[in-house]
VOKEKOL-952488 format. One line per field, with one value per atom (N, C-alpha, C, O): residue in one letter; atom name; x negated, y, z negated. Coordinates in nm, 3 decimals, decimal comma. Layout:
N
sevex = c(A_...) $
doro = c(CA_...) $
c1 = c(X_...) $
c2 = c(Y_...) $
c3 = c(Z_...) $
***
This chain:
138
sevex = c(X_X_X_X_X_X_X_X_X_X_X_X_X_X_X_X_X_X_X_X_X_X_X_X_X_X_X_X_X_X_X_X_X_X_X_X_X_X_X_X_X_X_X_X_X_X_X_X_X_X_X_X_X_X_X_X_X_X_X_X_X_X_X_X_X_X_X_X_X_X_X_X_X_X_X_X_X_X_X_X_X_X_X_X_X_X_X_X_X_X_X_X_X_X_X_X_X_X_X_X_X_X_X_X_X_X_X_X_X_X_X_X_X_X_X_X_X_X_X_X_X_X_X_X_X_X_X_X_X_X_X_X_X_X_X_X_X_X_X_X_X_X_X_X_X_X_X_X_X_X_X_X_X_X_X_X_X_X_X_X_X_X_X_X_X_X_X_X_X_X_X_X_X_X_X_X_X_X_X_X_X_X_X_X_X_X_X_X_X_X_X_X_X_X_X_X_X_X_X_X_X_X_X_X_X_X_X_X_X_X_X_X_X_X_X_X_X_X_X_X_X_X_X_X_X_X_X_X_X_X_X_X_X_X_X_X_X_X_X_X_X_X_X_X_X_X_X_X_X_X_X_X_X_X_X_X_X_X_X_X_X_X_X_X_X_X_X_X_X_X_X_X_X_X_X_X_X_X_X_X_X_X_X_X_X_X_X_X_X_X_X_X_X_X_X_X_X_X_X_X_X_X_X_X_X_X_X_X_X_X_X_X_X_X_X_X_X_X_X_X_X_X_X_X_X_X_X_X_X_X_X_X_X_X_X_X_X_X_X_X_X_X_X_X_X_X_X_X_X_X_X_X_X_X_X_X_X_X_X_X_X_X_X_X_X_X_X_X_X_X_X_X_X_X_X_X_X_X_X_X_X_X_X_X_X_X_X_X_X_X_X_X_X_X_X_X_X_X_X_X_X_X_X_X_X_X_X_X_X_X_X_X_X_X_X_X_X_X_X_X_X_X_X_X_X_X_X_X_X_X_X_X_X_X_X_X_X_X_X_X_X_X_X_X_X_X_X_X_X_X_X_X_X_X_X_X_X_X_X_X_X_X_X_X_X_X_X_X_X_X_X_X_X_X_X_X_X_X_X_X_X_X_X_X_X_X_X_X_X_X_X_X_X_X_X_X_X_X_X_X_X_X_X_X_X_X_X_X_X_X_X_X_X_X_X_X_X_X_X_X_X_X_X_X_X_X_X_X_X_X_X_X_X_X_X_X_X_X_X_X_X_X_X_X_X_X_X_X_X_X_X_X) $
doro = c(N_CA_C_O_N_CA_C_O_N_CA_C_O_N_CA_C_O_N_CA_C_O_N_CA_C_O_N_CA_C_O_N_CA_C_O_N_CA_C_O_N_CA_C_O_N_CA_C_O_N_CA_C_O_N_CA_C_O_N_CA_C_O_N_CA_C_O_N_CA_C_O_N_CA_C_O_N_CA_C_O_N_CA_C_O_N_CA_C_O_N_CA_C_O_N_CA_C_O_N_CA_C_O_N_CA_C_O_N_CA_C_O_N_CA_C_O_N_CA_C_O_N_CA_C_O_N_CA_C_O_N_CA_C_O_N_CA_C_O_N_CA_C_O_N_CA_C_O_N_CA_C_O_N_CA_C_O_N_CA_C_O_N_CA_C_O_N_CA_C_O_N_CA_C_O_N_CA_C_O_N_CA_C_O_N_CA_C_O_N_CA_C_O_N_CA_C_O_N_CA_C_O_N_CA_C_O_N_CA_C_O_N_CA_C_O_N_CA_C_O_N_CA_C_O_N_CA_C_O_N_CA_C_O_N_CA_C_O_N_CA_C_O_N_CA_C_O_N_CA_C_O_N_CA_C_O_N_CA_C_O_N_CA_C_O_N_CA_C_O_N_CA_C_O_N_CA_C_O_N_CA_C_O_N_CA_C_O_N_CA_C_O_N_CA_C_O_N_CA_C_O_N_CA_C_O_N_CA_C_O_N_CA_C_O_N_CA_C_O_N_CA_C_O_N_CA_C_O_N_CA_C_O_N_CA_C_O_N_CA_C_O_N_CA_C_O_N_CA_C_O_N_CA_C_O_N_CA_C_O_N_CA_C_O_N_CA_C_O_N_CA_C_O_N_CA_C_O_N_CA_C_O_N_CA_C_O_N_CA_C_O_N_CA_C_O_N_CA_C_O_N_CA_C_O_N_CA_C_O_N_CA_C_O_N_CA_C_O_N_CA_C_O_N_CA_C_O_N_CA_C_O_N_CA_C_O_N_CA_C_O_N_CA_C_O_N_CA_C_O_N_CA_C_O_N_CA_C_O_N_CA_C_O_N_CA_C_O_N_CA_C_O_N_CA_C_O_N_CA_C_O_N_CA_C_O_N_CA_C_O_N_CA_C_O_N_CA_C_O_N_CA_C_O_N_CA_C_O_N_CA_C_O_N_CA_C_O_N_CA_C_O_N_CA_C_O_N_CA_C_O_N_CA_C_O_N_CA_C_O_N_CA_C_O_N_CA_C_O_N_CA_C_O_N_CA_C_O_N_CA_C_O_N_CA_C_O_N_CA_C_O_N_CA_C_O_N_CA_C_O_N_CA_C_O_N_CA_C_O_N_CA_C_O_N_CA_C_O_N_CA_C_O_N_CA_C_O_N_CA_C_O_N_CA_C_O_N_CA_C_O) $
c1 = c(-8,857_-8,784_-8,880_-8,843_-9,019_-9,058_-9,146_-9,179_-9,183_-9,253_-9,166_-9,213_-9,003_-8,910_-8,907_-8,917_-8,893_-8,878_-8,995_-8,972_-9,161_-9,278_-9,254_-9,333_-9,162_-9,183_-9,068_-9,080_-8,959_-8,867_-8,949_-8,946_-9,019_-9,063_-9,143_-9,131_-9,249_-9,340_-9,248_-9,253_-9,182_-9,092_-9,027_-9,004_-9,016_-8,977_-9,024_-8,973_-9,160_-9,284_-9,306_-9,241_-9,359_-9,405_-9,271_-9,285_-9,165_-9,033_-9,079_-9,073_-9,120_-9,080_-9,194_-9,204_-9,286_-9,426_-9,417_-9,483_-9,343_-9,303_-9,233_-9,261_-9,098_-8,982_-9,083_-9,059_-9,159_-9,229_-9,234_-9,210_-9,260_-9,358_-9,455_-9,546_-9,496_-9,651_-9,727_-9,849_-9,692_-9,726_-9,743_-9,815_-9,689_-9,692_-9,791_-9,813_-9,880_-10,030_-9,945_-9,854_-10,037_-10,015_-10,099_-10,211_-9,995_-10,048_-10,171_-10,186_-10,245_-10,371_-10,354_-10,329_-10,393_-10,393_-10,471_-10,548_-10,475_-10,570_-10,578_-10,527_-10,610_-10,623_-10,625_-10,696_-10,582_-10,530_-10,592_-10,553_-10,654_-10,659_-10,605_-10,607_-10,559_-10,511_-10,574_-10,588_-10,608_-10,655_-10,608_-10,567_-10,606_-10,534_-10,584_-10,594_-10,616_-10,712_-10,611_-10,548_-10,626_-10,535_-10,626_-10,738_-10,611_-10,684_-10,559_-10,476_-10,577_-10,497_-10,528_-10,650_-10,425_-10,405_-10,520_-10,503_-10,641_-10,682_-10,705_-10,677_-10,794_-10,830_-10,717_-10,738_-10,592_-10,502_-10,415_-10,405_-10,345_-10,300_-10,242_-10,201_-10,236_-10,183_-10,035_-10,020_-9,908_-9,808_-9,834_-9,739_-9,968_-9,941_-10,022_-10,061_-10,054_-10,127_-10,064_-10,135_-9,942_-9,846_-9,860_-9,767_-9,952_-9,914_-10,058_-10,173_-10,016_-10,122_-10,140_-10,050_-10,283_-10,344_-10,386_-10,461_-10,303_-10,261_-10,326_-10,317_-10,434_-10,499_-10,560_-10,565_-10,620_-10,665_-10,690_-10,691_-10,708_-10,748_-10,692_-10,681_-10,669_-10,640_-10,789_-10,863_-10,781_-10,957_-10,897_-10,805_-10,932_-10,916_-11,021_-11,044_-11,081_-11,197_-11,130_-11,185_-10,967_-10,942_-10,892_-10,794_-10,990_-10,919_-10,753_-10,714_-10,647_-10,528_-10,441_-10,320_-10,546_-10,505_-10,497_-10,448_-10,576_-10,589_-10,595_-10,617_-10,584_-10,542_-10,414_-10,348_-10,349_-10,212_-10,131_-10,059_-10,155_-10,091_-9,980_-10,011_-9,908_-9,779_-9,843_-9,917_-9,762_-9,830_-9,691_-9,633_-9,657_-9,571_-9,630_-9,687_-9,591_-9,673_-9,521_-9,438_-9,516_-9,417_-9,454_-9,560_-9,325_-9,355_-9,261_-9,144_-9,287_-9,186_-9,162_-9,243_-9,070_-9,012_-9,082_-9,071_-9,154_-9,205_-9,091_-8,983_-9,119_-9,036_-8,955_-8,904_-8,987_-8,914_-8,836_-8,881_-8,775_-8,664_-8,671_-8,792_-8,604_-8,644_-8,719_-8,695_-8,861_-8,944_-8,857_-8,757_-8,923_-8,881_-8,988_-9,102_-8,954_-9,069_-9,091_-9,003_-9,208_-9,282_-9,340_-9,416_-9,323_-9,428_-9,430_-9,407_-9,462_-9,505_-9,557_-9,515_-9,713_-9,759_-9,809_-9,777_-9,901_-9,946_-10,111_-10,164_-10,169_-10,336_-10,397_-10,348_-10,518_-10,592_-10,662_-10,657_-10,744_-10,821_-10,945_-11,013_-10,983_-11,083_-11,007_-11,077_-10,856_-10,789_-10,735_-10,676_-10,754_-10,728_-10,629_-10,602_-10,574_-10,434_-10,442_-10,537_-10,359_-10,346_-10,214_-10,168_-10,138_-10,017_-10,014_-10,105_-9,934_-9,949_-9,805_-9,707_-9,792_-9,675_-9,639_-9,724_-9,526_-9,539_-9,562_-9,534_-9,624_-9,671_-9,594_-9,646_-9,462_-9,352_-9,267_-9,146_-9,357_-9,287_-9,399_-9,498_-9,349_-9,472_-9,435_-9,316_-9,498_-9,479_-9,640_-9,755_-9,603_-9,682_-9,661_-9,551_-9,792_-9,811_-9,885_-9,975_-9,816_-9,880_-9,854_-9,752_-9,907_-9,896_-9,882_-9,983_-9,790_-9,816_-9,832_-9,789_-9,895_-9,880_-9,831_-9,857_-9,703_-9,615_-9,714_-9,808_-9,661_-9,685_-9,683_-9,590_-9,748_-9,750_-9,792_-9,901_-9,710_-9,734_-9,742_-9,680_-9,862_-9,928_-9,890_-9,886_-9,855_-9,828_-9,931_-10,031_-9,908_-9,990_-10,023_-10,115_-9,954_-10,002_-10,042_-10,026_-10,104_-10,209_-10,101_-10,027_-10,120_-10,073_-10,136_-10,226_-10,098_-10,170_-10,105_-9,986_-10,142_-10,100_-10,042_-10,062_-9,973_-9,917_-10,005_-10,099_-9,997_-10,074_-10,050_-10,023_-10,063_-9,979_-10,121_-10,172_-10,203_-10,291_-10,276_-10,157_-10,361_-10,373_-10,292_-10,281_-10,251_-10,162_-10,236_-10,340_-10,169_-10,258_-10,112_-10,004_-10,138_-10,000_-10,073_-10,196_-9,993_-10,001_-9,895_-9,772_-9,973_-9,850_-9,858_-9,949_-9,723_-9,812_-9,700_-9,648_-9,676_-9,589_-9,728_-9,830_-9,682_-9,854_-9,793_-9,846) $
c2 = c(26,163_26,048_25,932_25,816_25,962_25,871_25,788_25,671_25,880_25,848_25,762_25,664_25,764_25,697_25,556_25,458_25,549_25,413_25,348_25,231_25,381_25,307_25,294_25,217_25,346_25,317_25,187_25,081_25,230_25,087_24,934_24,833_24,956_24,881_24,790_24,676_24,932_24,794_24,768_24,659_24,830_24,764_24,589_24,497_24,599_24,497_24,393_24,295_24,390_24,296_24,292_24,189_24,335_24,361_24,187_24,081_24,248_24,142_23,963_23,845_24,029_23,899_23,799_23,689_23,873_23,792_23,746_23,644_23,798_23,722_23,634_23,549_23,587_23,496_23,409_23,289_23,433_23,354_23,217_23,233_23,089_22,937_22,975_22,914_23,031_23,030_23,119_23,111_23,199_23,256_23,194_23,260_23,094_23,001_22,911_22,825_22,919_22,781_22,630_22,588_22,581_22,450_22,402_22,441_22,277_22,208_22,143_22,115_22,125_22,078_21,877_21,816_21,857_21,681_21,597_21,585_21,519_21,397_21,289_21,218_21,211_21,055_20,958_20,973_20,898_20,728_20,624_20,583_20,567_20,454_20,343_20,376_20,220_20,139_19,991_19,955_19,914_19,780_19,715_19,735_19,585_19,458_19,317_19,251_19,288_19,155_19,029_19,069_18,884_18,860_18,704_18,695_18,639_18,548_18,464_18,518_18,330_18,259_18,251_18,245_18,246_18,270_18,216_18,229_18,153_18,047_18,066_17,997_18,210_18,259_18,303_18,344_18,283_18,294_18,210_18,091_18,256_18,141_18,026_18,031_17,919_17,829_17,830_17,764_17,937_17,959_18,045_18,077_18,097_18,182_18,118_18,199_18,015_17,962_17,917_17,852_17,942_17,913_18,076_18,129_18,155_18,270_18,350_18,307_18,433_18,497_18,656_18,740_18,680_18,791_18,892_18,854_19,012_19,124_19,192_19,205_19,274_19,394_19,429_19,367_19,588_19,642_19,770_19,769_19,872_19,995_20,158_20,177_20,239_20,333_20,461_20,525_20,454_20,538_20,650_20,626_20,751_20,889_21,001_21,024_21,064_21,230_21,343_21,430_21,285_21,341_21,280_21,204_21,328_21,227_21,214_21,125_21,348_21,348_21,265_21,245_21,208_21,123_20,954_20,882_20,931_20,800_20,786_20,672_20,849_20,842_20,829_20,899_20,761_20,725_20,762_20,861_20,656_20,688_20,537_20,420_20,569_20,473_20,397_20,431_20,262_20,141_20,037_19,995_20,011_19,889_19,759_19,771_19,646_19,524_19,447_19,385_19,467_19,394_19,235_19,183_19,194_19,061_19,051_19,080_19,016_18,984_18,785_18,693_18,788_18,591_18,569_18,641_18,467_18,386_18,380_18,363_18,399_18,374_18,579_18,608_18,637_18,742_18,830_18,828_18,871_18,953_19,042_19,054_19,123_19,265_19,227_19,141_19,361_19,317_19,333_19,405_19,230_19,238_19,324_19,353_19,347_19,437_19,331_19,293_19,301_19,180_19,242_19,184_19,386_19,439_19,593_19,639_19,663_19,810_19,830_19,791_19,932_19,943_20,084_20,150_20,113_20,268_20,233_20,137_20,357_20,295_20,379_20,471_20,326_20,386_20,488_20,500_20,596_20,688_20,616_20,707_20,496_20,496_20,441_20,394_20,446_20,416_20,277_20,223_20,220_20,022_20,005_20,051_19,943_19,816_19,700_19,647_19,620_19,458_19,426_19,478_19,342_19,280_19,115_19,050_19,078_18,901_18,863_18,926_18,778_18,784_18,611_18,548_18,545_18,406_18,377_18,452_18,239_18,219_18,121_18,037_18,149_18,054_18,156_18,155_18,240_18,280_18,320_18,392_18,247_18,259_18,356_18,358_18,416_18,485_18,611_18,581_18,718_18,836_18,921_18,977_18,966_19,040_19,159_19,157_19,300_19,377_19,499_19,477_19,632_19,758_19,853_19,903_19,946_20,097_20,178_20,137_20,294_20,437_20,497_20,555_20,528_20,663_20,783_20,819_20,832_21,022_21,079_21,031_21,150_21,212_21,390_21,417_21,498_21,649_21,650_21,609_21,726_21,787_21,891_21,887_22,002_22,116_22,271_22,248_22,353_22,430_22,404_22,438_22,363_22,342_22,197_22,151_22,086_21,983_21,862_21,839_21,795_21,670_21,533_21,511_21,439_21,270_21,228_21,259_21,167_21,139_20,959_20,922_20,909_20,759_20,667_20,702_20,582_20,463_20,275_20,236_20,185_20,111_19,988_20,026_19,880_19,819_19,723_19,707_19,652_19,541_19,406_19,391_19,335_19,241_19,134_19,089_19,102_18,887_18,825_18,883_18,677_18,607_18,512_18,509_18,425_18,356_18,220_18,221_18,119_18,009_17,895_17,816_17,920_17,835_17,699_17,660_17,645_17,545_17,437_17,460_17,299_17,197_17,146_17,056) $
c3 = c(-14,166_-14,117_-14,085_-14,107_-14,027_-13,984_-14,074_-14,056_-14,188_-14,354_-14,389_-14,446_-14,369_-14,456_-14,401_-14,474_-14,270_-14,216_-14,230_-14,260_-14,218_-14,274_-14,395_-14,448_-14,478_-14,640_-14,645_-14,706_-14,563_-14,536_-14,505_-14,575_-14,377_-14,307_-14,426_-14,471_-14,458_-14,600_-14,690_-14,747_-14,711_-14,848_-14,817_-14,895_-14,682_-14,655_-14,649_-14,703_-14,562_-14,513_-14,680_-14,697_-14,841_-14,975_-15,017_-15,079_-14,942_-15,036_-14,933_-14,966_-14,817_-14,764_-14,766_-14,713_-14,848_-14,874_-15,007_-15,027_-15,122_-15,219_-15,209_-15,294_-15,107_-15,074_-14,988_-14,998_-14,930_-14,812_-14,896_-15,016_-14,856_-14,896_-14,837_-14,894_-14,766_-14,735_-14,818_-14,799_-14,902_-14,962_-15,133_-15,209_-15,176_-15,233_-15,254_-15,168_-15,396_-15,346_-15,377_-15,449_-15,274_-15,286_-15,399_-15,434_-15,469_-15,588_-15,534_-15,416_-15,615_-15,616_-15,698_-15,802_-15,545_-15,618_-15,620_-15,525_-15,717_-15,792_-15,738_-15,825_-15,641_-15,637_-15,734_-15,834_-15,723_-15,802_-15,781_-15,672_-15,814_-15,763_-15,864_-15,983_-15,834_-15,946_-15,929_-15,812_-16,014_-16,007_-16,074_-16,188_-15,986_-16,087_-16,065_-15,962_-16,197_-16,162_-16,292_-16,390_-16,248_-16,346_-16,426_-16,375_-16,487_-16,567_-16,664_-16,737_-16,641_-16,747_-16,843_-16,860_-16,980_-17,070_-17,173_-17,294_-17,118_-17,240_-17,318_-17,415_-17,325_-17,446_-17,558_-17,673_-17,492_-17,593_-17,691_-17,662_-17,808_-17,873_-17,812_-17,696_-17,883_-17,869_-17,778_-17,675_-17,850_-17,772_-17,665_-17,595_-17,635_-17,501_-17,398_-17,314_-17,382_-17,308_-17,181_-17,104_-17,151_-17,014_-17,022_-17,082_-16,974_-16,924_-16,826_-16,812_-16,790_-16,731_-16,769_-16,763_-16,813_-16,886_-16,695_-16,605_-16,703_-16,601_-16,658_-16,780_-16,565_-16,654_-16,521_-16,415_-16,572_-16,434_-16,536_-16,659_-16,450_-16,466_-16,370_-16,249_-16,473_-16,346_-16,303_-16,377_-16,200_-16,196_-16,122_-16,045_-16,135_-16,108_-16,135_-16,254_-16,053_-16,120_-16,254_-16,322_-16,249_-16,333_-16,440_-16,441_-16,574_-16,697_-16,749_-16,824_-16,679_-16,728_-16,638_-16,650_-16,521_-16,449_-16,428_-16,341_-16,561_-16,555_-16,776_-16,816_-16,842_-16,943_-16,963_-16,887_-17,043_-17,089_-16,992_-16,978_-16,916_-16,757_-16,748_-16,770_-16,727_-16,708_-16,568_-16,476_-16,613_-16,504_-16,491_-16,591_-16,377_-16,417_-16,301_-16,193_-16,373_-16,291_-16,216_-16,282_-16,091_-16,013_-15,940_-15,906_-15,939_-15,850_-15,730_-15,756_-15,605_-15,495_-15,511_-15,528_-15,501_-15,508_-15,383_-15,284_-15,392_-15,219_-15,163_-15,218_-15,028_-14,995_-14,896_-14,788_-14,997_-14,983_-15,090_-15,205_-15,076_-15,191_-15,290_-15,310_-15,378_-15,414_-15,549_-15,634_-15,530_-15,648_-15,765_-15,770_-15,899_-16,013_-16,118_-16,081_-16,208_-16,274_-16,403_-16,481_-16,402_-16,532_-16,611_-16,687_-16,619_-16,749_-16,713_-16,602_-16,824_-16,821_-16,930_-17,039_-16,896_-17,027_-16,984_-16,886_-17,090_-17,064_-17,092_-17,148_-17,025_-17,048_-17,151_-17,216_-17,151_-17,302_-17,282_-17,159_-17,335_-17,302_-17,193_-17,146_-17,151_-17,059_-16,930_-16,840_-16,913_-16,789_-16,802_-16,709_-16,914_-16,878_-16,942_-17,053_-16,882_-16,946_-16,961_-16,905_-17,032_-17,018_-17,055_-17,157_-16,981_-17,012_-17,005_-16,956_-17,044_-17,081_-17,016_-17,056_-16,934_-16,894_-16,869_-16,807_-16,911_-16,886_-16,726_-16,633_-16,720_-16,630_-16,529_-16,456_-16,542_-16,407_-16,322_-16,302_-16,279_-16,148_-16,041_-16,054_-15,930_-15,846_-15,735_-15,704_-15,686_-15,588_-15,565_-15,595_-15,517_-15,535_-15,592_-15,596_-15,667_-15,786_-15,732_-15,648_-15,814_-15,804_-15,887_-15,951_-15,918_-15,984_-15,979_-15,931_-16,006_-15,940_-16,068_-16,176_-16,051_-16,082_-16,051_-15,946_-16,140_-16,085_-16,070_-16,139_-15,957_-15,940_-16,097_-16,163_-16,150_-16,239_-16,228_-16,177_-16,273_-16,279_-16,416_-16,514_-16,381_-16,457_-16,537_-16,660_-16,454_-16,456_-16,393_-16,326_-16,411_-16,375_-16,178_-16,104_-16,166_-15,971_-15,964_-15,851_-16,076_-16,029_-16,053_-16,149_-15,931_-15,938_-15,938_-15,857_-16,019_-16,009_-15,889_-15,890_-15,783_-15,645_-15,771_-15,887_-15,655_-15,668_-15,631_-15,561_-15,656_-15,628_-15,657_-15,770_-15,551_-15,585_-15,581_-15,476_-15,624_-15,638_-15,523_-15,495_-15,445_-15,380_-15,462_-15,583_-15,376_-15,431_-15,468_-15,421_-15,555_-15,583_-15,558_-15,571_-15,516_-15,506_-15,590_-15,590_-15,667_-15,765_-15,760_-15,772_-15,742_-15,717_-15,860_-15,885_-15,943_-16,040_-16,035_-16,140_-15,927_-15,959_-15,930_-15,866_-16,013_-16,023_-15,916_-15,852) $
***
């Protein structure tokens, strides 16, 4: 009888360490960082020269973290009010992007990196870039 109930007992503590979350590893995650620097259009054609050249980089220790990594470039209206999205691009094998975006809306500019899984446990953390505000009325 008393063999039976220690064989109960572990059988039990065996189940409740598989059901447990603590028993569960935690994903393993990547830092982000994102940059955004911006430059008018000059070097560009003739018709793109009312615009501003958006580019930055995503830097991460891990390359699946900053390779062809989705980016989108937002703006808030001066003033206030809900960001608009001016661009999305994806980055190249050394982390960089560039977007061209016309150059008549002023407000603050900025970028994020979505969260990205990996799989296997590892995650790309989020990340959103320091802002530039940009006023282009003359």
């Amino acid at each position: 009888m008393v063999k039976r109930a220690a064989l109960l007992i572990g059988s039990v503590a065996v189940a409740l360490c598989l059901v447990s979350p603590s028993g569960a590893a935690a994903p393993q995650k990547f830092s982000t960082t994102v940059t955004l620097e911006v430059q008018m259009g000059v070097r560009a054609p003739a018709a793109a020269r009312g615009t501003f050249d958006w580019h930055g980089r995503v830097k991460s220790a891990k390359d699946q973290c900053k390779n062809r990594r989705f980016v989108t470039l937002y703006t808030v209206p001066e003033g206030g009010g809900k960001p608009a999205i001016r661009g999305s691009f994806t980055t190249g094998k050394n982390g960089r992007y560039s977007v061209i975006v016309e150059a008549n809306y002023d407000g603050e500019y900025y970028a994020e990196a979505a969260k990205r899984i990996l799989g296997n446990g590892k995650v790309c953390k989020f990340d959103r870039s320091e802002s530039i505000v940009r006023d282009v009325a003359p």
